[in-house]
N, C-alpha and C positions, 0 to 999 in steps of 0.2 A: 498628486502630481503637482509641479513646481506651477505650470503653468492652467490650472484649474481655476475655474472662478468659482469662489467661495458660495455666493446666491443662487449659480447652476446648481452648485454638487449639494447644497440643501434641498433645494428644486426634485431634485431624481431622484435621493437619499428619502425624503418622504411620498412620493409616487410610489416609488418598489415596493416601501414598506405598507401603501396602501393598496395597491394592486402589483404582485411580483411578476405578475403577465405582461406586464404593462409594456407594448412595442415602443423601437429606442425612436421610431420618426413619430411618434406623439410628444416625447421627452423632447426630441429637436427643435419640434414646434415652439412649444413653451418654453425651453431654453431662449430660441432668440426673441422673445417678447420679452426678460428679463438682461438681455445681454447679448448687446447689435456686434460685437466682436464673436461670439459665435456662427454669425452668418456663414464666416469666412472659413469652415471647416467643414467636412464632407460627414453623411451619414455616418461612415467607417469611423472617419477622427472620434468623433462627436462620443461615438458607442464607446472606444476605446478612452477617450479621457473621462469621461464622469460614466456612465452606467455599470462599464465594466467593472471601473473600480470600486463601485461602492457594491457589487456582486461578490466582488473578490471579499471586501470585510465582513460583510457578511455572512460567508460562509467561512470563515476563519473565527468568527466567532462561535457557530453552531459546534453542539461537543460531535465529538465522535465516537460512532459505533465503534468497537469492538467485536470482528467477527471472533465466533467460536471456533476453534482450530477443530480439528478433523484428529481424530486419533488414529496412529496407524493403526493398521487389521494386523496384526499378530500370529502369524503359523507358530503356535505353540509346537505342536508337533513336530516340525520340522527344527525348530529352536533346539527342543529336549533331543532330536536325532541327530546334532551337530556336536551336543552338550557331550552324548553319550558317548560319541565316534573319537574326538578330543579324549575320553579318561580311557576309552579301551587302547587309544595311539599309544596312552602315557604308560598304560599299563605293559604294552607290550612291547617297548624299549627296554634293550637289555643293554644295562651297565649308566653310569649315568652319562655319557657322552652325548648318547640317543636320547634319554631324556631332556636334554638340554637342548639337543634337537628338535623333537615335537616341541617344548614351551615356545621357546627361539620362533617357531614357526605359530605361532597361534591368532597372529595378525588372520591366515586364511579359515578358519576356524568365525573369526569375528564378522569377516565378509561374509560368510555365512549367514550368520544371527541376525546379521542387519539386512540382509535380503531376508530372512526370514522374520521379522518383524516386520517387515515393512517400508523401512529409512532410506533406503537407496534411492 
């Protein structure tokens, strides 16, 4: 921050990194022995310009996890019963009009699958 004093935010910047516990009215303390312009700011201020933010880079540096994703659970059964229902519809379209009917229509078919995979 524009308004940060450089001597504090080294101050707190090596406190964290040597006790990350460390509470922010200890840092306060110490802050105004190195800099009598901090007097004039409250717990609150004080947390928010130097602790927080050297909190914030910190964890901006740390890499991040990658949760493993969840596979859907899969109704094969129900899959292959939608799969089946769709070629007996095609089948038993008579002339190609119907046929083009059932395809035309295969969006609900898909709703299907995807409920029955799991994806919905």
């Amino acid at each position: 921050m524009a308004d940060a004093n450089g001597k504090v935010m080294d101050m707190v910047r090596e406190e964290i990194a040597r006790n990350p516990g460390v509470r922010t009215e200890e840092l306060f303390e110490k802050a105004k022995k190195l800099d009598k312009g901090v007097t004039g700011l409250s717990v609150r201020q004080f947390h928010a310009r130097y602790p927080l933010q050297v909190k914030r880079q910190l964890a901006a540096q740390r890499p991040r996890r990658n949760r493993p994703r969840r596979k859907p659970v899969a109704d094969r059964t129900a899959i292959k019963g939608v799969m089946l229902q769709f070629a007996k519809d095609v089948m038993a379209a008579e002339g190609k009009a119907q046929v083009v009917d059932v395809i035309g229509g295969v969006e609900k078919y898909v709703d299907k699958v995807v409920k029955a995979a799991g994806l919905d």
